[in-house]
N, CA, C and O atoms as a MOPAC input file, in Angstrom:
PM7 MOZYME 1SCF
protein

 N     65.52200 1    44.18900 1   -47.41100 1
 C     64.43000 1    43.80500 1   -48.28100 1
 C     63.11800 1    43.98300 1   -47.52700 1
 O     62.86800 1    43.37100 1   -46.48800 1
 N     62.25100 1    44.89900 1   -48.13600 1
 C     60.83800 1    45.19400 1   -47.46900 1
 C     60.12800 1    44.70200 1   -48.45400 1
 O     60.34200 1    44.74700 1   -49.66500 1
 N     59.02700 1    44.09600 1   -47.69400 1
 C     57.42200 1    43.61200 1   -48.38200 1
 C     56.63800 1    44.60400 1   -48.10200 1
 O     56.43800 1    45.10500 1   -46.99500 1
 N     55.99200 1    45.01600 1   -49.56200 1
 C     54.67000 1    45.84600 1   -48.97600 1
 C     53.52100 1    45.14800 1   -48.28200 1
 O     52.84500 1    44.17200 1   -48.60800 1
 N     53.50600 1    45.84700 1   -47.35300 1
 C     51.84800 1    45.41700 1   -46.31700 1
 C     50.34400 1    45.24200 1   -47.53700 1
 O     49.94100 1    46.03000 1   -48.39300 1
 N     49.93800 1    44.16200 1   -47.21100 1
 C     48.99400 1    43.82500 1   -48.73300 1
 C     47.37400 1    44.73000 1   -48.08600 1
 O     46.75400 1    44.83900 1   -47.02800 1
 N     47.29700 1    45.13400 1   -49.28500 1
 C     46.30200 1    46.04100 1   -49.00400 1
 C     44.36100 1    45.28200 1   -49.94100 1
 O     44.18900 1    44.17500 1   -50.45000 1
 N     43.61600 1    46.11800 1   -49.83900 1
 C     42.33700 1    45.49100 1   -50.05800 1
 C     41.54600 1    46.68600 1   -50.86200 1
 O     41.76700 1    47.79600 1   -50.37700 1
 N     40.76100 1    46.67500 1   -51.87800 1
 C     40.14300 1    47.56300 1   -52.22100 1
 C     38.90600 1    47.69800 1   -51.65200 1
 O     38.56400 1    46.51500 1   -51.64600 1
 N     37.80200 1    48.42600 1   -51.06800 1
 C     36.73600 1    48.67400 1   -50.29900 1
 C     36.06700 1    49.46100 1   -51.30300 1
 O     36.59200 1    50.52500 1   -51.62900 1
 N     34.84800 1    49.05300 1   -51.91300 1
 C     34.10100 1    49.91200 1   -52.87200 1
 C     33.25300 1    51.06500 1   -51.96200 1
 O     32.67000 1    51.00300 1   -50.88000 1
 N     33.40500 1    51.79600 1   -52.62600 1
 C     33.07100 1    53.29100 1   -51.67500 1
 C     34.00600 1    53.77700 1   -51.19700 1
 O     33.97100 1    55.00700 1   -51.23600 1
 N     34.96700 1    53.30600 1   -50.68900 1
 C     36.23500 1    53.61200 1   -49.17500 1
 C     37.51900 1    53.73900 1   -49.79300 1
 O     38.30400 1    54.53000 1   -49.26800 1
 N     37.81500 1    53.22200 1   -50.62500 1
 C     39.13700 1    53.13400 1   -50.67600 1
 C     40.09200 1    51.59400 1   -50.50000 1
 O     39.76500 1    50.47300 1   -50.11000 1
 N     40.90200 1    51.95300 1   -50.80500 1
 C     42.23400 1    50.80800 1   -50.24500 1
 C     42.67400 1    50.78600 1   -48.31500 1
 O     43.18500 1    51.62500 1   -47.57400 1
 N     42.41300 1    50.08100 1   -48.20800 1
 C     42.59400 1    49.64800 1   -46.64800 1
 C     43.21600 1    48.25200 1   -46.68000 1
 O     43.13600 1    47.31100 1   -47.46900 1
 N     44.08100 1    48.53600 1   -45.15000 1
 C     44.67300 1    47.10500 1   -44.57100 1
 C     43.75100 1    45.70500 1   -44.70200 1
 O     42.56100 1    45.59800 1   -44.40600 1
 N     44.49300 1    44.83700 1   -45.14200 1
 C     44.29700 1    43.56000 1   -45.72900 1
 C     43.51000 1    42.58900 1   -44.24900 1
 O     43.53100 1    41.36200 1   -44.16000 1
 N     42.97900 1    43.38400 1   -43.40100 1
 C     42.19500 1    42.94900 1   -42.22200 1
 C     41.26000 1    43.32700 1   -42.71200 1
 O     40.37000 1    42.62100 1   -42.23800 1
 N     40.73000 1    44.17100 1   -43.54200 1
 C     39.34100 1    44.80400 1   -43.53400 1
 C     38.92300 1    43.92000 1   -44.96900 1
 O     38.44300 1    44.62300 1   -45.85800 1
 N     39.02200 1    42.87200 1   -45.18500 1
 C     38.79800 1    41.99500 1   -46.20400 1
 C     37.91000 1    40.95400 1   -45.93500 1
 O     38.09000 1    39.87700 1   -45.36600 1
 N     36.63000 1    41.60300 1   -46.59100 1
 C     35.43300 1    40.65300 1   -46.03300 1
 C     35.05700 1    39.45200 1   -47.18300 1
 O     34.31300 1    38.47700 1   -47.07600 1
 N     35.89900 1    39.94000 1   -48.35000 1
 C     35.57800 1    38.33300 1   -49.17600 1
 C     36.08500 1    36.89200 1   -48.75100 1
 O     37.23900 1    36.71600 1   -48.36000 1
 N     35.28300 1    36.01500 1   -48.83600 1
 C     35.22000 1    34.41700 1   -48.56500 1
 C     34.59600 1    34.09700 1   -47.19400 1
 O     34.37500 1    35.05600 1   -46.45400 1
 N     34.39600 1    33.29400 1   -46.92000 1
 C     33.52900 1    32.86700 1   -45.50500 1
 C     34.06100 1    33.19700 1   -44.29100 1
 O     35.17800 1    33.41700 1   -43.82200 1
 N     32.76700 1    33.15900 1   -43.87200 1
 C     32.95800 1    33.36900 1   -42.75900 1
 C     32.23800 1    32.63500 1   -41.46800 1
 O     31.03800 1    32.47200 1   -41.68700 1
 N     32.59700 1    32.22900 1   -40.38500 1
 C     31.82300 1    31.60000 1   -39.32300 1
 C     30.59900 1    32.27600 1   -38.88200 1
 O     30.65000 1    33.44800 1   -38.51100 1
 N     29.34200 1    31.51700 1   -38.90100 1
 C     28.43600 1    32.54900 1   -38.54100 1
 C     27.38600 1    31.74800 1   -37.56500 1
 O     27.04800 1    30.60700 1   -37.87900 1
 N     26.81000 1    32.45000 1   -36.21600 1
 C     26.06700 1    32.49400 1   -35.12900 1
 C     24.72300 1    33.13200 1   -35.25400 1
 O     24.58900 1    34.24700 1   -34.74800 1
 N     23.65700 1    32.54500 1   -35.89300 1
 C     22.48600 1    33.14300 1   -36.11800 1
 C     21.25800 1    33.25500 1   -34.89100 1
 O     20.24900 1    32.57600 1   -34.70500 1
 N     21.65400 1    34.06700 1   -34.38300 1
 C     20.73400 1    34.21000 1   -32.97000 1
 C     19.28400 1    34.60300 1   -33.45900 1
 O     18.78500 1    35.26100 1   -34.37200 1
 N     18.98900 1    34.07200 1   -32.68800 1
 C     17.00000 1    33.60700 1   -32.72800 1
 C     16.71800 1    34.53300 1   -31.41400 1
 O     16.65400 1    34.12400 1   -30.25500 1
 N     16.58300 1    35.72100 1   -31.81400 1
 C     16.10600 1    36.43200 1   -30.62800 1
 C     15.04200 1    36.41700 1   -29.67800 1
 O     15.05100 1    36.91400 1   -28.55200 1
 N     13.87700 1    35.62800 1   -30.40200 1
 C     12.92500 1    35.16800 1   -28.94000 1
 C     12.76800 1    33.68300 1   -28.85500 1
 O     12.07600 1    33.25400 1   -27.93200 1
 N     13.21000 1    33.00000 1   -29.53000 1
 C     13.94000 1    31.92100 1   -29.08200 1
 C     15.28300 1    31.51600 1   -28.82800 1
 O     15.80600 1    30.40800 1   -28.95100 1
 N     15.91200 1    32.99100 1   -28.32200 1
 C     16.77300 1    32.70700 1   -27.08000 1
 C     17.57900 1    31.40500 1   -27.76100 1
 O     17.92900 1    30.42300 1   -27.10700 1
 N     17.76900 1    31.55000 1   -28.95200 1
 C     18.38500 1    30.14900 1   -29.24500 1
 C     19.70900 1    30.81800 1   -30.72600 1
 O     19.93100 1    31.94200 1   -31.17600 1
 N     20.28700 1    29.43100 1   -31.03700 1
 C     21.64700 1    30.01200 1   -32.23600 1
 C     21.73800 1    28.59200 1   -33.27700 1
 O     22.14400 1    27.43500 1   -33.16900 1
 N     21.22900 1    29.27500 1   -34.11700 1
 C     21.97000 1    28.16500 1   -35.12000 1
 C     23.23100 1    29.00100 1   -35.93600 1
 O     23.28300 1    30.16900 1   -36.32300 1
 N     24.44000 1    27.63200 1   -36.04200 1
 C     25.43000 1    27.54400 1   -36.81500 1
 C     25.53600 1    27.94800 1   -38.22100 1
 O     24.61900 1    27.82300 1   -39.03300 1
 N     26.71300 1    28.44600 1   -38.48000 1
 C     26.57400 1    28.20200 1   -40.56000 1
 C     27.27900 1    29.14700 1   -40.41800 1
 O     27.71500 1    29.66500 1   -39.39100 1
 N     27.50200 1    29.57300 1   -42.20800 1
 C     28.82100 1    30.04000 1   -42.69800 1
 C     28.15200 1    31.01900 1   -43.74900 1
 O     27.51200 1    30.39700 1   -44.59700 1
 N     28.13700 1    32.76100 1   -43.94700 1
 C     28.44300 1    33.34500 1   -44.08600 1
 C     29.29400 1    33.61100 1   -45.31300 1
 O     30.33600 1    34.06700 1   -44.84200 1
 N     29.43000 1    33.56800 1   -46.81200 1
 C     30.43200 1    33.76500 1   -47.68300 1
 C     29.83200 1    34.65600 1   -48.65300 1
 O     28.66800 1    34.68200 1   -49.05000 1
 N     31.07400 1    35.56900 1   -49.05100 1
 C     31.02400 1    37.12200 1   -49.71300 1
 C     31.86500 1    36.28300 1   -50.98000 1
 O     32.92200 1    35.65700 1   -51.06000 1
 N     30.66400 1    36.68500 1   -51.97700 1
 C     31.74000 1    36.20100 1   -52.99500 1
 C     32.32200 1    37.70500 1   -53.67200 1
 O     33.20500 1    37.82500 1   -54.52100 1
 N     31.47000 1    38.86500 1   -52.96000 1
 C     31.83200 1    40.05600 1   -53.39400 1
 C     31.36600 1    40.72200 1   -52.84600 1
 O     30.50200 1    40.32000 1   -52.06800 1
 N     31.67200 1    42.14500 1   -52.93300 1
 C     31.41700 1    43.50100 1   -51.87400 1
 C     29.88900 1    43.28300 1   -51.79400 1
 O     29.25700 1    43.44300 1   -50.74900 1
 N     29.30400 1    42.88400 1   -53.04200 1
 C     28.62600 1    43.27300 1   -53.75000 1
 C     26.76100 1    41.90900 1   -53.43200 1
 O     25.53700 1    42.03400 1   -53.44600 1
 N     27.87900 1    40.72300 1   -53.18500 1
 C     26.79000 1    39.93200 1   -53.36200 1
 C     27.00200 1    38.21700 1   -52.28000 1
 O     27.51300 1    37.12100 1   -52.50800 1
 N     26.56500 1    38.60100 1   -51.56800 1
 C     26.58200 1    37.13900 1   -50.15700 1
 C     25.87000 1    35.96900 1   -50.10300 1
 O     24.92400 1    35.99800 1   -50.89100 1
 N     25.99300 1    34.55700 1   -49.23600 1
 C     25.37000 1    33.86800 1   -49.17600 1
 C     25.37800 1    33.39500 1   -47.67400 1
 O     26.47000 1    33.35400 1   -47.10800 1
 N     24.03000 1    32.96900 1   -46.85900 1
 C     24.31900 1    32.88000 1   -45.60500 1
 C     23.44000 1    31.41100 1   -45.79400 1
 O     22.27500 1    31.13400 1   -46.07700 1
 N     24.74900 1    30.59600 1   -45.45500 1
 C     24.17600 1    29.30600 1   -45.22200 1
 C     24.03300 1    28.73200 1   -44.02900 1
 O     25.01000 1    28.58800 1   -43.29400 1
 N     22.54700 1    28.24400 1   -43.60300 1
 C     22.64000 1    27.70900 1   -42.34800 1
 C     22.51800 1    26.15100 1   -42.11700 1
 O     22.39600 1    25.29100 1   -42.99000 1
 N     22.57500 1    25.98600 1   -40.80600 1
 C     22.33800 1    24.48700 1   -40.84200 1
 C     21.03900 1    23.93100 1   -41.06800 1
 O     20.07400 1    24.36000 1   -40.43500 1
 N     20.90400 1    22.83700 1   -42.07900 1
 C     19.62500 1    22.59300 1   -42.35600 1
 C     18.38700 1    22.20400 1   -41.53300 1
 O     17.19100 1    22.28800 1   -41.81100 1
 N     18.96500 1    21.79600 1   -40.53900 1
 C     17.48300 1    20.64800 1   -39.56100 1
 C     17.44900 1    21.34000 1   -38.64000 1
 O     16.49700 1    21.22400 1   -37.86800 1
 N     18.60800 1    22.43600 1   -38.35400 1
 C     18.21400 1    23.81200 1   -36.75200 1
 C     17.57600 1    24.81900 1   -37.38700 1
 O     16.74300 1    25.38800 1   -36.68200 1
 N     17.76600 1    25.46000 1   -39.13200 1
 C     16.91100 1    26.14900 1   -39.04800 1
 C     15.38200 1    26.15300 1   -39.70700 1
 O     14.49700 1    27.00400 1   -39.79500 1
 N     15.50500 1    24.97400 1   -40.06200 1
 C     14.03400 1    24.22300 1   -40.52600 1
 C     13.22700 1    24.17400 1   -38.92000 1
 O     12.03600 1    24.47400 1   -38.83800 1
 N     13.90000 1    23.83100 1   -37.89500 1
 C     13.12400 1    24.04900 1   -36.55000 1
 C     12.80900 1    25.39600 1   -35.81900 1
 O     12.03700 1    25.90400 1   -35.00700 1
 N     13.77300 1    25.63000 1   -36.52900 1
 C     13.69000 1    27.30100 1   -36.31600 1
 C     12.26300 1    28.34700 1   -36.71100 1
 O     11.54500 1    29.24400 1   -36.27100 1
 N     12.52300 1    27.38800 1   -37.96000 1
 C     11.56500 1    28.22400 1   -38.96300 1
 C     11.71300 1    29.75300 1   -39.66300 1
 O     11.10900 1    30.81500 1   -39.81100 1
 N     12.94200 1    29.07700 1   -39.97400 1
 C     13.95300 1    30.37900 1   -40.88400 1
 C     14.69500 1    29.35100 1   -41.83700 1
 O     15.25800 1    28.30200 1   -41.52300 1
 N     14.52500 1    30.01400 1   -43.26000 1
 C     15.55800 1    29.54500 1   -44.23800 1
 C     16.98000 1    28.94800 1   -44.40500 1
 O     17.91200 1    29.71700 1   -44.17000 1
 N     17.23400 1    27.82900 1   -44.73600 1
 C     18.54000 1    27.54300 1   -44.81500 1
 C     19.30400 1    28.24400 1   -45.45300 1
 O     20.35800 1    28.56400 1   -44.90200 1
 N     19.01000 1    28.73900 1   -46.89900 1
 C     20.02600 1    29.20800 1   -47.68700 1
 C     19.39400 1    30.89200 1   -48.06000 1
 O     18.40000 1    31.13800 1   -48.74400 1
 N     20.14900 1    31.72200 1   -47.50100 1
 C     19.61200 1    33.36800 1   -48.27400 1
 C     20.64800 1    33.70200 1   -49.23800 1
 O     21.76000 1    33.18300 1   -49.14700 1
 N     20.36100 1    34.53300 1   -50.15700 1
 C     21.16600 1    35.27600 1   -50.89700 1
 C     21.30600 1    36.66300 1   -50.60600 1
 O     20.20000 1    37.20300 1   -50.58600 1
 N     22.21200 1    37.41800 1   -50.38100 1
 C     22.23400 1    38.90600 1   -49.80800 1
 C     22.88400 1    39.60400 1   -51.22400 1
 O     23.59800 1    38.99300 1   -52.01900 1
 N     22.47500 1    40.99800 1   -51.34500 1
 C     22.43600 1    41.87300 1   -52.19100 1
 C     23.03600 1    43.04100 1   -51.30800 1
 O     22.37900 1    43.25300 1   -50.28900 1
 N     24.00900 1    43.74100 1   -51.46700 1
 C     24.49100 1    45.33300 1   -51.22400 1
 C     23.18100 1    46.11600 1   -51.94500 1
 O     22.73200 1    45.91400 1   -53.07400 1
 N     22.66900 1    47.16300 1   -50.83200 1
 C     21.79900 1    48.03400 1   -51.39900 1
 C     22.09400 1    49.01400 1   -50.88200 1
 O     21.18700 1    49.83800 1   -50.99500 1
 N     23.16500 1    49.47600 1   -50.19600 1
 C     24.00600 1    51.06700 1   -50.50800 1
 C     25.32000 1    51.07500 1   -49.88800 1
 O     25.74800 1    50.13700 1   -49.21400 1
 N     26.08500 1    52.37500 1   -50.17700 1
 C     27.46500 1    52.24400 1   -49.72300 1
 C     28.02800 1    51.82700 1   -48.79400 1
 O     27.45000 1    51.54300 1   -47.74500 1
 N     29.59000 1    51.67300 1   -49.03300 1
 C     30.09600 1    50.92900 1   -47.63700 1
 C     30.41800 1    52.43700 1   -47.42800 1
 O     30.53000 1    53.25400 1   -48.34200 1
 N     30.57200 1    52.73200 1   -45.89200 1
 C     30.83100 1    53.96300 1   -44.92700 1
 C     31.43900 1    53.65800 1   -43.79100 1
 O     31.10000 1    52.80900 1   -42.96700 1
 N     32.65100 1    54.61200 1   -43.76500 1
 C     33.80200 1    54.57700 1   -42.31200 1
 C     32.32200 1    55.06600 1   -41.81000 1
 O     31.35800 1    55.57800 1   -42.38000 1
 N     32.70500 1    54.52600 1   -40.01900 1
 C     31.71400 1    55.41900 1   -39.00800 1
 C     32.40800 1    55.08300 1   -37.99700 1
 O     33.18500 1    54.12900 1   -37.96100 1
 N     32.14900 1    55.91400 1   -37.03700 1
 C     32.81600 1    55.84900 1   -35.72900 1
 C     32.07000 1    54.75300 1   -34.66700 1
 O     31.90000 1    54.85900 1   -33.45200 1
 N     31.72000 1    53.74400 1   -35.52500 1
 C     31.40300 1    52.96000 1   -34.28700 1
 C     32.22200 1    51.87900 1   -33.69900 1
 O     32.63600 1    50.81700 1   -34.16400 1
 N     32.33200 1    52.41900 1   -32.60400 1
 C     33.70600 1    50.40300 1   -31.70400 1
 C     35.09100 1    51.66600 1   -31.99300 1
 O     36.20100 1    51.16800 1   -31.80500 1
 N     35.10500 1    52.80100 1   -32.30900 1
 C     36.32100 1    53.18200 1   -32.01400 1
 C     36.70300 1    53.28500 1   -33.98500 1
 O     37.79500 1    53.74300 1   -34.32000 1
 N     35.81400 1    52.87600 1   -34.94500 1
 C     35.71200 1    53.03900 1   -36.19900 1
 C     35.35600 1    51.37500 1   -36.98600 1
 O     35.80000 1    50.29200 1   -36.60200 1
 N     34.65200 1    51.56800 1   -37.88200 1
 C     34.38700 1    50.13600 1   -38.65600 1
 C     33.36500 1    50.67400 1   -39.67700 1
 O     32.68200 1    51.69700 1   -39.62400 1
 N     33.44700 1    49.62900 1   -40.70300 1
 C     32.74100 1    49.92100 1   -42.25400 1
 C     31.69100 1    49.56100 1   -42.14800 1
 O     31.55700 1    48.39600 1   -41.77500 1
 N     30.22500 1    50.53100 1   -42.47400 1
 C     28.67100 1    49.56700 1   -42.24300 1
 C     28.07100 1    49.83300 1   -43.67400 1
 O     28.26900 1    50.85000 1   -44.33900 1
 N     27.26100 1    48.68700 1   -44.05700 1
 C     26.84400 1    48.79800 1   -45.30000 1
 C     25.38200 1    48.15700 1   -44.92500 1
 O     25.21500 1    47.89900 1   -43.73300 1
 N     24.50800 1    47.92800 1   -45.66400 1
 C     23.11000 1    47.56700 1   -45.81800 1
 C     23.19500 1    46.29000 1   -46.76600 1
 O     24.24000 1    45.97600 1   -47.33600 1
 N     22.15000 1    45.67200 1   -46.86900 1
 C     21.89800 1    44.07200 1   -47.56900 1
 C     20.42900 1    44.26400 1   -47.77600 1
 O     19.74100 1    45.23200 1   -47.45200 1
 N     20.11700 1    43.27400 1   -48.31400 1
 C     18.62900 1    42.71200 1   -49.08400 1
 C     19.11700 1    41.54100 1   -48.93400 1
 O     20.26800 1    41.12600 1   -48.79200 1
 N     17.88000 1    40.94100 1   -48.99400 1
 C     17.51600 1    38.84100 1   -48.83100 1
 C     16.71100 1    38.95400 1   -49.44300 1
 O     15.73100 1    39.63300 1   -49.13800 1
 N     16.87000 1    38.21800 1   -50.70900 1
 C     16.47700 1    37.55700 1   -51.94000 1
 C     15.65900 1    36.36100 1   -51.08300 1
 O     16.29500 1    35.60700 1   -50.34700 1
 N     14.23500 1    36.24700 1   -51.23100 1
 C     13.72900 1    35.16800 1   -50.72000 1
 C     13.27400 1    35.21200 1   -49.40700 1
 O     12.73300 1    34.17500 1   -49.02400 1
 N     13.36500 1    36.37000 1   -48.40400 1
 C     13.06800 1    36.60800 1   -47.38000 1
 C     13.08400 1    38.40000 1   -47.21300 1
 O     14.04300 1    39.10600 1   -47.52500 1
 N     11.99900 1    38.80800 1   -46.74300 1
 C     11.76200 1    39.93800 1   -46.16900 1
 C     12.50900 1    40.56800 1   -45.00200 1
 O     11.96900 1    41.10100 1   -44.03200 1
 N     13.98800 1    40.42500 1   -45.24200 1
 C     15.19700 1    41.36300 1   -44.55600 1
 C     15.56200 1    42.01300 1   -45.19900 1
 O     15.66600 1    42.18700 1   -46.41300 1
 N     15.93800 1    42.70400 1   -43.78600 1
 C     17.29800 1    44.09400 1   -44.60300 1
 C     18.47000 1    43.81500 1   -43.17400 1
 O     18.25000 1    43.65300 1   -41.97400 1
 N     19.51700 1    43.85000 1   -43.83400 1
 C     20.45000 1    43.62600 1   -42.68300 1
 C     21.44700 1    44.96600 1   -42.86200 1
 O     21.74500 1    45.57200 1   -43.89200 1
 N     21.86400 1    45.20600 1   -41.42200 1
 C     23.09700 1    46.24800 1   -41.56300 1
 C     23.81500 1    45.32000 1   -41.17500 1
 O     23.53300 1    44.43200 1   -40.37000 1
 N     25.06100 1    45.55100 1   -41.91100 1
 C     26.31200 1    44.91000 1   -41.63700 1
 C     27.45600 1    45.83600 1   -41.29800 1
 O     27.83100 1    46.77300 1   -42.00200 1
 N     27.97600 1    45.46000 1   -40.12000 1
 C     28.77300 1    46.32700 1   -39.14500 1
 C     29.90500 1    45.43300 1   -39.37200 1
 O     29.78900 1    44.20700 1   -39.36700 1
 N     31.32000 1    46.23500 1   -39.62800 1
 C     32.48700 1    45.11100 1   -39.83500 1
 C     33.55100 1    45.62900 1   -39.26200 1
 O     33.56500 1    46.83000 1   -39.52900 1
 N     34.62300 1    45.27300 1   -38.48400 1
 C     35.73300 1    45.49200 1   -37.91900 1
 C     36.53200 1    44.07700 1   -38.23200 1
 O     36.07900 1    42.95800 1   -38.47200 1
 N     37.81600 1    44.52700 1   -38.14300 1
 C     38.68900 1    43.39000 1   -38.47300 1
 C     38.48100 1    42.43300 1   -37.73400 1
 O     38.46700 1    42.48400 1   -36.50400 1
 N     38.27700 1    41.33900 1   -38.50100 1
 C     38.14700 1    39.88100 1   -37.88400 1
 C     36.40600 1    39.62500 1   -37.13800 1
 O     36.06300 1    38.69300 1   -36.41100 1
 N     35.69500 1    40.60500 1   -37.54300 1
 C     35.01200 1    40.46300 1   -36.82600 1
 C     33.29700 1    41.24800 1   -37.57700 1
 O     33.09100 1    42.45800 1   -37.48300 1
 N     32.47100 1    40.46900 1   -38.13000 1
 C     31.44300 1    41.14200 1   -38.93300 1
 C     29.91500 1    41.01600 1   -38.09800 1
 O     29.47900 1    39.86900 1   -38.00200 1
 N     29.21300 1    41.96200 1   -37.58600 1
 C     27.88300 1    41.65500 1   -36.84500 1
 C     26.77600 1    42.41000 1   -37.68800 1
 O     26.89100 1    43.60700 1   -37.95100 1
 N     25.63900 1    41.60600 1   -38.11800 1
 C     24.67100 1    42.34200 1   -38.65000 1
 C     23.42700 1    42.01600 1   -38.10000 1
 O     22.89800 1    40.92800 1   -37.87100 1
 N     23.05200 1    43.21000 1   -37.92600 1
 C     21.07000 1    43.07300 1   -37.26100 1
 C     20.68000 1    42.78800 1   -38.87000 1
 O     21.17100 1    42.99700 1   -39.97900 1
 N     19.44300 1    42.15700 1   -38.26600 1
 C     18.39300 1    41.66400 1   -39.40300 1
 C     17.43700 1    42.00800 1   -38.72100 1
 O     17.31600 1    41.83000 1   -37.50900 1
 N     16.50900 1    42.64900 1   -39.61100 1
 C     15.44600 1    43.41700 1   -39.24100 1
 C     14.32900 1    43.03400 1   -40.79900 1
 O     14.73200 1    42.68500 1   -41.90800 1
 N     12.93300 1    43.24900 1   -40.36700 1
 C     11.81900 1    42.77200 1   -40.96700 1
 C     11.95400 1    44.11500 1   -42.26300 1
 O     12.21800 1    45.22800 1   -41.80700 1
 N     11.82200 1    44.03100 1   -43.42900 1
 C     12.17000 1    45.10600 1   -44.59800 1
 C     11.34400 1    46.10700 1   -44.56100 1
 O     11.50600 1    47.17400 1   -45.15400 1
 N     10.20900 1    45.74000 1   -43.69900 1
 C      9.16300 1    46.76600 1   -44.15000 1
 C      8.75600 1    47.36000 1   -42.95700 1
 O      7.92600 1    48.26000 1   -42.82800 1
 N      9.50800 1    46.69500 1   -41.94800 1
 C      9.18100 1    47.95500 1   -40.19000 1
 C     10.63200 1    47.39700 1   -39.55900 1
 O     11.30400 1    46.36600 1   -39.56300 1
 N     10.66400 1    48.51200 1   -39.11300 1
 C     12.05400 1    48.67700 1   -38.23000 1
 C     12.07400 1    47.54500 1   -37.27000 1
 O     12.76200 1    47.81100 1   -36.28500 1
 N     11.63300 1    46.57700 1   -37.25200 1
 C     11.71200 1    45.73900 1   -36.24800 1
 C     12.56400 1    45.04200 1   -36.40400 1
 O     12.75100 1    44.67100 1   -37.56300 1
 N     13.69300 1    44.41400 1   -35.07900 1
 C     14.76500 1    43.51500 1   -35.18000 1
 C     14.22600 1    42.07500 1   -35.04500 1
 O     13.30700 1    41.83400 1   -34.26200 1
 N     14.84500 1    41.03100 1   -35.87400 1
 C     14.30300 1    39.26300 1   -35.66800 1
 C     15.49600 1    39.01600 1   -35.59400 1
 O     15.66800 1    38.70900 1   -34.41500 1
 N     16.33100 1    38.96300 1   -36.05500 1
 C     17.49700 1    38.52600 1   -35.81800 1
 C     19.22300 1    39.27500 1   -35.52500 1
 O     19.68100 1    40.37100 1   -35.84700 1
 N     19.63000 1    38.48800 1   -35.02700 1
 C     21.25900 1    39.21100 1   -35.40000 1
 C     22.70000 1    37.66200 1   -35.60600 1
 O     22.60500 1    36.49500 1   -35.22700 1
 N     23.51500 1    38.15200 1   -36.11700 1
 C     24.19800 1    37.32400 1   -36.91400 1
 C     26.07700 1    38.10400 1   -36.16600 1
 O     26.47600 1    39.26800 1   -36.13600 1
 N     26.65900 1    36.96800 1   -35.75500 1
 C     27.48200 1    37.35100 1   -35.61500 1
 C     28.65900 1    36.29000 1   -36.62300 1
 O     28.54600 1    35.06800 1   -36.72400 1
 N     29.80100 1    37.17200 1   -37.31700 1
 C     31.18600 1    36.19600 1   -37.79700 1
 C     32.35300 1    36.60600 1   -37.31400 1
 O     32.99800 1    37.57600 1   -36.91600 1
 N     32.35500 1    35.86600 1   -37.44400 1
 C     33.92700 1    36.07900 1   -37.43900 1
 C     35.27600 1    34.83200 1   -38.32900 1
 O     35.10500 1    33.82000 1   -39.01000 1
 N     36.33800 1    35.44700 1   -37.94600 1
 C     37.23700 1    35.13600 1   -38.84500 1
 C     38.58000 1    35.22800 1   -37.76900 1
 O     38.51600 1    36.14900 1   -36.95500 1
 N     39.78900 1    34.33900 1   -37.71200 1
 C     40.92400 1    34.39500 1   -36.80100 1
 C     42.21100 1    34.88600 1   -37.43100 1
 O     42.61600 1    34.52100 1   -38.53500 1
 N     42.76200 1    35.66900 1   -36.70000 1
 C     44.36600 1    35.69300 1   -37.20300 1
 C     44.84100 1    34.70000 1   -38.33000 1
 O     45.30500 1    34.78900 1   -39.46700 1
 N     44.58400 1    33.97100 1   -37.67600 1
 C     44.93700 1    32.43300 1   -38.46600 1
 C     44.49100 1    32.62500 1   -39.88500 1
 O     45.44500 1    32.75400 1   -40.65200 1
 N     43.21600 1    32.68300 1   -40.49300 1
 C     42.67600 1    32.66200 1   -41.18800 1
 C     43.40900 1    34.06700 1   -42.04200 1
 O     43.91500 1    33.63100 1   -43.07600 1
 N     43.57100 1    35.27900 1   -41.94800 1
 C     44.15200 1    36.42500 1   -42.83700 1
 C     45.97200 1    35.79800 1   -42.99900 1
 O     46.65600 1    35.97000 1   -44.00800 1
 N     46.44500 1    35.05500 1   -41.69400 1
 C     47.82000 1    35.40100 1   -42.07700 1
 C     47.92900 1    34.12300 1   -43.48500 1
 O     48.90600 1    34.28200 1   -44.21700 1
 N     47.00400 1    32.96300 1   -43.82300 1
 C     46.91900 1    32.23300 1   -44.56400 1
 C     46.50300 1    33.00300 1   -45.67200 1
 O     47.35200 1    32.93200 1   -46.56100 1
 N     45.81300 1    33.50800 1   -45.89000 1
 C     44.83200 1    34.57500 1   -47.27400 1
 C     46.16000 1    34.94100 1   -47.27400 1
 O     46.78600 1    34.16800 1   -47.99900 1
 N     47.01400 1    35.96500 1   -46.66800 1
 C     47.81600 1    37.02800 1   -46.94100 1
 C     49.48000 1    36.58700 1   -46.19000 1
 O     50.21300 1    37.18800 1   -45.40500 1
 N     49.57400 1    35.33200 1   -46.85100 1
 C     50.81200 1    35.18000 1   -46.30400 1
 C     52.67900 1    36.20700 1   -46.08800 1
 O     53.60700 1    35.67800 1   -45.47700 1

């Protein structure tokens, strides 16, 4: 008796292994690049299509960055050869003047945030997600 290996649909890409499944939350590390500093929060895809990055309220009120963004897909997801291969797509922030690339490998999602209207980097965002966490989704 064989189980099929559970697979994931990727808009743009195709069907891929059930690691490359970026819907539901995710742990997220919001680095403050010249303040050398990180606030906490969570990261959740309710779709390819449309995100929410929630942070902690009183680190990034000190911060002086938004607690709650809304992210928008504003172009395709694309295999690329970066890390040996991983899917990168682009975002919009509803409510803030970013554009983020989002770089994703299994278990593991990093996106620069950069100012929308000059190439400049302010932030970067790292998630992640554990074994633990897919063999539960995909028992």
């Amino acid at each position: 008796m064989s189980s099929k290996h559970p697979v994931v649909s990727i808009p743009d890409v195709g069907s891929m292994d059930h690691a490359w499944d970026v819907l539901g939350p995710w742990e997220v590390d919001f680095e403050l690049l010249e303040q050398n500093d990180r606030v906490p929060g969570e990261l959740a895809f309710n779709s390819w299509d449309e995100a929410e990055l929630r942070l902690d309220e009183a680190r990034a009120s000190v911060m002086g960055v938004p607690a709650v963004v809304r992210l928008e897909r504003d172009s395709e997801i694309e295999r690329t050869d970066a890390g040996g291969g991983a899917l990168e797509w682009m975002m919009g922030a509803s409510g803030a003047p970013w554009s983020l690339r989002c770089v994703m490998w299994p278990g593991d999602l990093y996106l620069r945030v950069e100012h929308a209207e000059h190439d400049e980097e302010l932030f970067r965002l790292r998630a992640r997600r554990t074994r633990e966490y897919y063999a539960a989704k995909y028992p």
